[in-house]
C-alpha positions in Angstrom: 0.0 0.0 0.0 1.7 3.3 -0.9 2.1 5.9 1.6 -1.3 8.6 2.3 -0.5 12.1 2.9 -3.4 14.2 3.8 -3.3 18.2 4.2 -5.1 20.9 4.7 -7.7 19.5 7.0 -9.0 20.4 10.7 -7.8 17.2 12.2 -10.2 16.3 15.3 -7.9 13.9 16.8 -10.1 12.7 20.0 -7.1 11.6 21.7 -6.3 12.1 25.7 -5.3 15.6 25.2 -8.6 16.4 22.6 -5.8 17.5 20.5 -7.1 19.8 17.2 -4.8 20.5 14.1 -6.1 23.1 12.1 -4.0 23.5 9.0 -3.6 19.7 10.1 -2.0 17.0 8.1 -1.6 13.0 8.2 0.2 10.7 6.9 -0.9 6.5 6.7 1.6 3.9 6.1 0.3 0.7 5.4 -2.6 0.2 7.7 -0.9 2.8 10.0 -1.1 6.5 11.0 3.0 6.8 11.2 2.9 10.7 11.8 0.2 13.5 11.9 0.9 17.8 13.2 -0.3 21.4 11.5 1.3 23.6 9.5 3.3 22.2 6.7 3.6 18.9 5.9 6.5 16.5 5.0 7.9 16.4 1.7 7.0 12.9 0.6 7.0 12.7 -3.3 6.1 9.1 -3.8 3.2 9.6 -1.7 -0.6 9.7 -2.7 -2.0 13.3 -1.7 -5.2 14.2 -0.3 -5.8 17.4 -0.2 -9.0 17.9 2.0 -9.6 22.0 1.7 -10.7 22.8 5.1 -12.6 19.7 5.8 -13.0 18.1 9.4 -10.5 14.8 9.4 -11.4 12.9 12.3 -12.0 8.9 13.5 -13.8 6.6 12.3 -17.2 6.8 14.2 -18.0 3.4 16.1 -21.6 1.9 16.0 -21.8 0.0 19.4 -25.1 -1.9 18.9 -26.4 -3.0 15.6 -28.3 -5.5 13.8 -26.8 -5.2 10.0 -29.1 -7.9 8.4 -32.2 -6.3 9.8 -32.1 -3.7 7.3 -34.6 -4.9 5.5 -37.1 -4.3 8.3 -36.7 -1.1 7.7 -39.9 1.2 7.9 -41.9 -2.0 7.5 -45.1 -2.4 9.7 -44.0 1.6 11.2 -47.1 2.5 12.8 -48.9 -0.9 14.0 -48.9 -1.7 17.6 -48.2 -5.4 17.5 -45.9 -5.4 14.2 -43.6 -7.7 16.3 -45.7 -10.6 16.8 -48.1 -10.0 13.8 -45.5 -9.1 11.4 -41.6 -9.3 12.5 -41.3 -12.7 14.1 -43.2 -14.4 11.8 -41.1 -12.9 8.7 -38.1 -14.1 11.0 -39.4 -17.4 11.5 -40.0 -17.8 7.7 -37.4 -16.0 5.9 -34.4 -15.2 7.7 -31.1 -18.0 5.8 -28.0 -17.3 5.4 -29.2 -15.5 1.6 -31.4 -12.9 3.5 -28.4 -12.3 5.9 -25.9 -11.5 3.6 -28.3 -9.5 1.3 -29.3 -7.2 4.5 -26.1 -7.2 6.0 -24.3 -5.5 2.4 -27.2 -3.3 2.1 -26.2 -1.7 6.0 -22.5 -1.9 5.2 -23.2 0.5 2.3 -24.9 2.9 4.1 -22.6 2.6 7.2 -19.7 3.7 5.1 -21.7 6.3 3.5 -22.3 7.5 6.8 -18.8 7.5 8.5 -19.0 4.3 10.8 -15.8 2.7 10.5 -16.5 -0.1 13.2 -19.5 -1.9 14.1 -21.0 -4.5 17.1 -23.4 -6.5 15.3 -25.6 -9.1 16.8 -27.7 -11.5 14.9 -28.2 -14.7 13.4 -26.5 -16.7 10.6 -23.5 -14.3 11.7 -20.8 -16.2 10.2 -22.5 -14.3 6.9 -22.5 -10.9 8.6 -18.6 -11.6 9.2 -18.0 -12.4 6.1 -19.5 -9.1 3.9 -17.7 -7.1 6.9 -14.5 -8.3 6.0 -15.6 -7.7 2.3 -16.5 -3.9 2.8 -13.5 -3.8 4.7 -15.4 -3.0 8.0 -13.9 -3.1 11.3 -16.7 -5.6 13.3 -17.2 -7.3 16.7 -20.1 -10.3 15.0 -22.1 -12.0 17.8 -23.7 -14.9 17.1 -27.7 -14.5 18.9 -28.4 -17.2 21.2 -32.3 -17.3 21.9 -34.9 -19.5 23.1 -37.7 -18.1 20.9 -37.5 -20.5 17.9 -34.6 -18.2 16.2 -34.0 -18.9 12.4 -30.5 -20.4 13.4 -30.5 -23.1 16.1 -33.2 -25.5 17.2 -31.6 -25.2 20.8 -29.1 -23.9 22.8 -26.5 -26.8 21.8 -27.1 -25.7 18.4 -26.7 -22.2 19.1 -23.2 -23.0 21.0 -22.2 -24.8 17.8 -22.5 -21.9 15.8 -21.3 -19.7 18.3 -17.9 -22.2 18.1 -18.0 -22.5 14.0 -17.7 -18.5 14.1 -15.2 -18.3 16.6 -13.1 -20.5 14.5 -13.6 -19.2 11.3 -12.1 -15.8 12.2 -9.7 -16.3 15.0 -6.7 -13.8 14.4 -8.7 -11.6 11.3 -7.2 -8.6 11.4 -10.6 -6.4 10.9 -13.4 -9.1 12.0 -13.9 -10.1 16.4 -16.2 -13.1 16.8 -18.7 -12.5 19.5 -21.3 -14.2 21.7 -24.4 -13.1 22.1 -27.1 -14.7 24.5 -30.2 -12.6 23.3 -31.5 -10.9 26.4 -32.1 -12.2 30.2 -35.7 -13.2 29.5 -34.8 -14.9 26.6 -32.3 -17.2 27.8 -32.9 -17.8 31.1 -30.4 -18.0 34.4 -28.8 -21.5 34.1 -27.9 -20.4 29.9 -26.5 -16.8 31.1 -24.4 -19.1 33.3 -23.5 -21.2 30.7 -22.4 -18.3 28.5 -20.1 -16.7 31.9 -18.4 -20.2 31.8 -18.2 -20.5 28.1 -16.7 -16.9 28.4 -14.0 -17.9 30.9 -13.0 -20.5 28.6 -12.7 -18.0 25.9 -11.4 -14.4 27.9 -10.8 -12.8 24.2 -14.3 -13.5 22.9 -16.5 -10.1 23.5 -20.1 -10.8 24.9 -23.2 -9.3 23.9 -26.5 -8.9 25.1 -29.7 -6.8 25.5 -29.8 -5.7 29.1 -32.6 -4.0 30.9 -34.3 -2.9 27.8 -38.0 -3.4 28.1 -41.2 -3.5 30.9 -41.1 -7.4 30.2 -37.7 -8.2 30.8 -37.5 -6.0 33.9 -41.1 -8.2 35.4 -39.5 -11.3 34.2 -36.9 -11.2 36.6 -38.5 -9.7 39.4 -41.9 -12.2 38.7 -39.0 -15.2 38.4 -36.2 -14.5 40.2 -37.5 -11.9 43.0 -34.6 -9.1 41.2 -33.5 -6.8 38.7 -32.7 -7.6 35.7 -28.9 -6.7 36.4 -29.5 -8.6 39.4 -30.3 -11.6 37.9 -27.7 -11.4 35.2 -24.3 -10.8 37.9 -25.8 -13.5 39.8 -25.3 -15.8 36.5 -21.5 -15.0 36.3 -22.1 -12.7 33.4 -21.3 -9.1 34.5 -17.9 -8.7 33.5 -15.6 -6.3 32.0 -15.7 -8.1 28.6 -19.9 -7.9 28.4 -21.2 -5.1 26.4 -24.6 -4.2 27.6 -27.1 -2.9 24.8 -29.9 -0.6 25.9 -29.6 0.0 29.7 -33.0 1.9 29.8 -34.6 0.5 33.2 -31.7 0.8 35.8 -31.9 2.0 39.5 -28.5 3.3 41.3 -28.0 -0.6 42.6 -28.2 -1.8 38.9 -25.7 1.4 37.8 -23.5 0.1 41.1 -23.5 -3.3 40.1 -22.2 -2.6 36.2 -19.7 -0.2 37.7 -18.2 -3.3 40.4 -18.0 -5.6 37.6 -16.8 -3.1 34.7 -19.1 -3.7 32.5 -19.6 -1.7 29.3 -22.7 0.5 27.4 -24.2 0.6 24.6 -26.8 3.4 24.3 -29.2 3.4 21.4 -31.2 6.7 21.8 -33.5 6.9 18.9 -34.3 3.4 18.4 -35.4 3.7 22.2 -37.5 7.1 21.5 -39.3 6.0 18.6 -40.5 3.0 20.8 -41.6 4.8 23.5 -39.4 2.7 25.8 -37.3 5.5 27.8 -34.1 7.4 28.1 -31.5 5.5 29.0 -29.5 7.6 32.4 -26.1 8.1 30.2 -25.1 10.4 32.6 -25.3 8.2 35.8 -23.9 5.4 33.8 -20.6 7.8 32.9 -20.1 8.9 35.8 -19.9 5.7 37.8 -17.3 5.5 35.8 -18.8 3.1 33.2 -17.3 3.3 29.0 -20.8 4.5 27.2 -20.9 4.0 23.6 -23.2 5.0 20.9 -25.2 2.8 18.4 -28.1 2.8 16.3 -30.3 -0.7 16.9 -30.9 -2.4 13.9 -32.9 -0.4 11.0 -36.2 -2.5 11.7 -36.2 -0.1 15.4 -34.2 3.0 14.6 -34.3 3.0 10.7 -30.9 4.8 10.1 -27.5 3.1 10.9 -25.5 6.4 10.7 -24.5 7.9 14.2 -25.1 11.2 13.3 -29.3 10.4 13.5 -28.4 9.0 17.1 -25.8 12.7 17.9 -28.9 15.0 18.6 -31.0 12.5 20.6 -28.4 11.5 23.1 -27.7 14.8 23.7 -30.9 16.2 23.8 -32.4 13.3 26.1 -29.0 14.2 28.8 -30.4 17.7 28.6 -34.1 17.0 29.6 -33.9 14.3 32.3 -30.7 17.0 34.2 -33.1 20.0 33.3 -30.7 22.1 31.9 -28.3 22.6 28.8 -25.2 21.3 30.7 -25.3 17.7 30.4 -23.6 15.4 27.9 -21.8 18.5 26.1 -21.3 18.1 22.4 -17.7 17.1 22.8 -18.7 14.0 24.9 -21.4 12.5 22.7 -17.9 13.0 20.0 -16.3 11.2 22.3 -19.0 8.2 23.0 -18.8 8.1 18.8 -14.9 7.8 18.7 -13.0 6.6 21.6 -15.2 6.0 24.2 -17.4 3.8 21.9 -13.6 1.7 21.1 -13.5 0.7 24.2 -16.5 -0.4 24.6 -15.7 -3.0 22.2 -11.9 -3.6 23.2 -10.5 -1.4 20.5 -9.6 1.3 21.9 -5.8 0.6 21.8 -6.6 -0.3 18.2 -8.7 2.6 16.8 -11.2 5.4 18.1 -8.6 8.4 17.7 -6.1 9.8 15.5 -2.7 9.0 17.0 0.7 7.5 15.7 0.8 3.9 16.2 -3.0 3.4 15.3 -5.0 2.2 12.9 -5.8 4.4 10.3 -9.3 4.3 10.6 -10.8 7.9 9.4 -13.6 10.2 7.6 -13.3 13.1 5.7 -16.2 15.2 6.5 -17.1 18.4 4.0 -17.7 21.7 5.5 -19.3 22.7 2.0 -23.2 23.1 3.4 -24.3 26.3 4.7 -25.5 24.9 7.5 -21.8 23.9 9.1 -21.3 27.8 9.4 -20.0 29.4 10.9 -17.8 27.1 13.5 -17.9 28.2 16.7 -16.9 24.6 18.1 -16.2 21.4 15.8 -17.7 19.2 18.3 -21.2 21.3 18.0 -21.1 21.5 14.4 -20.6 17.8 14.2 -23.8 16.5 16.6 -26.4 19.5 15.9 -25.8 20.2 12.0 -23.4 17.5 10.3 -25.5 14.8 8.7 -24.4 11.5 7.0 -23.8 13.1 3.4 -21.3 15.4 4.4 -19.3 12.3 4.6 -16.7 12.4 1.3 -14.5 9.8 2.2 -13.7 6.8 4.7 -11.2 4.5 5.6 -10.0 1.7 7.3 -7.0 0.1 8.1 -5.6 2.2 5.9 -7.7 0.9 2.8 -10.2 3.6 0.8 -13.7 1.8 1.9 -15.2 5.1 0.2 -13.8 8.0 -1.5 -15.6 11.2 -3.0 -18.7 9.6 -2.2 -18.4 6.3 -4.5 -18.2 3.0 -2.2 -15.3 1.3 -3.2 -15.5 -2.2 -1.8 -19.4 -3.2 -2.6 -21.1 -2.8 -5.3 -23.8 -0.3 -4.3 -26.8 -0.9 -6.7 -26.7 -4.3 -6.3 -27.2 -4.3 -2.2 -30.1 -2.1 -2.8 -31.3 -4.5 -5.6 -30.7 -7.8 -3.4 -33.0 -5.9 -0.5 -35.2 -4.8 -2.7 -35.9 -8.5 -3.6 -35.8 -9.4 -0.2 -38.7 -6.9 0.7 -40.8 -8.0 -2.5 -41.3 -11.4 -1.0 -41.8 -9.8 2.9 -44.1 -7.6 1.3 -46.2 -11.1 -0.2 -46.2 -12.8 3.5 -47.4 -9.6 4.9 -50.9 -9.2 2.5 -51.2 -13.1 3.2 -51.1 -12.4 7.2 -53.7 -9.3 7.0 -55.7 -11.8 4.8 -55.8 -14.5 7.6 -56.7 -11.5 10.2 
C-alpha cells in the first residue's frame, strides 16, 4: 500500500489531550497513522495526496449496537402496535437464511460507510455471513452470534446455538478487521442457568466479546422480578455474566443498585437513543452510567427499530435526552457525545488501543467530513457542528485500516446498486407474506 498524505484538514484527533490541528496533516503507512501535526507537511514525493480544503478529518465513528441484516425491516409495519408478533417474528421465522443475511447485511455496510461508521458490534443470526460481507467492505466488526430460546432462524436449541457460536469463533480467530462474538439474546430470553453457561463458556474463551440486551423493556425488567425476586442486572451478575468483557445494549430500566453493580463488575454500554424514543421505551440515564465510571458507547439498533445506521441520527438525541432528564443545557456537552462516537465507543468494544482516535501507532481508521453546506457555518466549536448540524452526506470519504472503503462519495469495496437490488428482492417477498397475514386477520 503506498504511503497517504493528507493536508489541509482540521484534524479532530479525540485523543487524551482532545488535540485539534487546524491546518492539520496526516500521513498512513500501510494500515498505520505513522505521523500526523499542522502547519506544513512533509515532503514525501512518492506519496498519494489528499488534499482535503478545510474539511473536518477525524476517527472513524463506532456503532456500538447494531443489527446489520435487519435492514430490511426497515420502515416495515411503522405504525402498527403489534408489528412484532403479527409481522416481524413471523417474517423471521420464515425468511431469515443465510441469503437474507448477507443481502441485508451488504445493504447496512453500504450505508454505514456512506455514513462515517468505521467499526461496528453486530448481533444477529447466521453471523458467520454478517462476518463475512464485513471483512468484504472492509469494515472493522465485533459479530455476535444470537443465542435465543424463541425459535430463532439459526438453532433448534441452545446446543445448536453453541455450535455456531464455536463454528464463528473458529472461522475468524486472528482476522485482522473481524472479532467473533457471543451473544445470549437478552435475560428473559435465555434464562439463568444459559447466562451461566455463556459466563463459563466466556471464561473459557477471555478474548471473545459478549453481547446482550440488558434492561431494555417493561417485560424483561417483570421477568426477573416475577421469576427470580430481582433486577434484571440482578439476575444477570448472579449468573456469572457481568464482567468487564460484556457489552450491555440498551440499559434503559436501571436503578442506582443496577448502575453500582455494572460499575463493580466493569461492564460496558451501549446506548441506542432513537431506536429507544421511537419506541416509547425511555431514556437511557447516560449520565449516571458515565459517571460511575462506566465506558458509554453510541449505536443505532438495527434499521427494523431506529431505521438509520448512521451515528449522526443518534448525535442530537443523546444529547438532547441528557439535557431534559438534568433539566438544563449542561449535560452530555457536544464534545462528549464525539467522544462516546470515537473513543469512548472503542473501548467499549476492546478497541480502543486499536482505533477510536487519531494518534501514531494506530490504525488508520478515518472520515473526511465536508464543510461545503451552509448549514456547518459558521464554526464556533467542531464538536457542536458535528452533533447538531453534520449529517451523514457530508461524509466524502472513509477509511479503514488504511484501505479507501469510500472515496468522493463512490463505495469502493461493494457494489452499491446491487445491495439495494438484493434488498429490494428481499422486501418484495416480505411484502407477499405480509398481504397473506392481513388476509388471515
Amino acid at each position: 500500500m503506498p504511503t497517504i498524505l493528507l493536508t489541509n484538514a482540521l484534524i479532530v484527533t479525540m485523543d487524551d489531550a482532545l488535540s485539534v490541528h487546524e491546518n492539520g496533516w496526516l500521513q498512513v503507512d500501510g494500515a498505520t497513522i505513522t505521523a500526523l501535526g499542522s502547519g506544513t507537511p512533509p515532503k514525501l514525493p512518492d506519496a498519494e495526496i489528499l488534499d482535503c480544503g478545510g474539511d473536518i478529518v477525524m476517527p472513524g465513528m463506532v456503532n456500538t449496537h447494531a443489527h446489520m441484516a435487519m435492514s430490511v425491516f426497515r420502515g416495515l409495519g411503522e405504525d402498527v402496535d403489534d408489528r412484532l408478533y403479527r409481522y416481524i417474528l413471523p417474517l423471521e421465522r420464515k425468511f431469515v437464511s443465510a441469503e437474507m443475511v448477507r443481502a441485508g447485511t451488504a445493504l447496512a455496510a453500504v450505508e454505514m460507510i456512506q455514513g462515517g461508521v468505521t467499526t461496528v458490534a453486530d448481533m444477529y443470526y447466521f453471523e458467520t455471513e454478517v462476518g463475512h460481507v464485513c471483512a468484504e467492505a472492509g469494515l472493522r466488526a465485533i459479530v455476535g452470534q444470537t443465542l435465543a430460546d424463541f425459535a430463532p432462524p439459526d438453532h433448534k436449541d441452545f446446543d445448536e446455538g453453541f455450535a455456531r457460536v464455536e463454528e464463528l469463533v473458529s472461522l475468524f480467530a486472528g482476522h485482522p478487521l473481524v472479532t467473533p462474538s457471543i451473544a445470549p439474546h437478552a435475560p428473559y430470553s435465555t434464562g439463568r442457568d444459559v447466562m451461566a453457561r455463556v459466563a463459563q463458556w466466556s471464561a473459557d474463551h477471555p478474548n471473545v466479546p459478549v453481547q446482550m440486551h440488558l434492561a431494555e423493556s417493561t417485560l424483561e425488567v417483570n421477568w426477573a422480578r416475577e421469576t427470580h425476586g430481582k433486577s434484571t442486572v440482578a439476575v444477570t451478575a448472579e449468573a456469572g455474566l457481568l464482567k468487564p468483557n460484556l457489552i450491555c445494549a440498551h440499559c434503559l430500566q436501571l436503578d442506582d443498585d443496577d448502575i453500582r453493580l455494572m460499575s463493580e463488575h466493569q461492564v460496558c454500554v451501549a446506548t441506542n437513543p432513537r431506536s429507544n424514543g421511537k419506541a416509547g421505551r425511555g431514556i437511557a440515564p447516560v449520565e449516571k452510567l458515565r459517571n460511575a465510571g462506566l465506558p458509554v458507547g453510541i449505536g443505532s439498533d438495527g434499521a427494523m427499530s431506529g431505521n438509520t445506521l448512521d451515528l449522526f441520527s443518534q448525535f442530537a438525541p443523546v444529547s438532547m435526552f441528557a439535557k431534559l432528564l438534568g433539566g438544563s443545557r449542561k449535560p452530555l456537552p457536544a464534545v462528549d457525545v464525539i467522544k462516546m462516537a470515537t473513543i469512548e465507543g472503542a473501548r467499549v468494544l476492546g478497541l480502543n488501543l486499536k482505533t477510536g482516535s487519531l494518534e501514531r501507532g494506530k490504525q488508520a481508521d478515518l472520515i473526511r467530513i465536508s464543510l461545503a453546506a451552509p448549514r456547518l457555518h459558521p464554526i464556533y466549536d467542531p464538536y457542536s457542528a458535528l452533533v447538531f448540524a453534520a449529517m451523514p452526506t457530508d461524509v466524502t470519504h472513509t477509511m479503514v485500516a488504511g484501505r479507501w472503503l469510500m472515496r468522493e462519495r463512490r463505495v469502493e469495496t461493494l457494489d452499491t446498486r446491487k445491495s439495494v437490488a438484493d434488498a429490494v428482492q428481499v422486501a418484495s417477498r416480505f411484502k407477499a407474506e405480509m398481504r397473506e397475514i392481513d388476509r388471515r386477520s
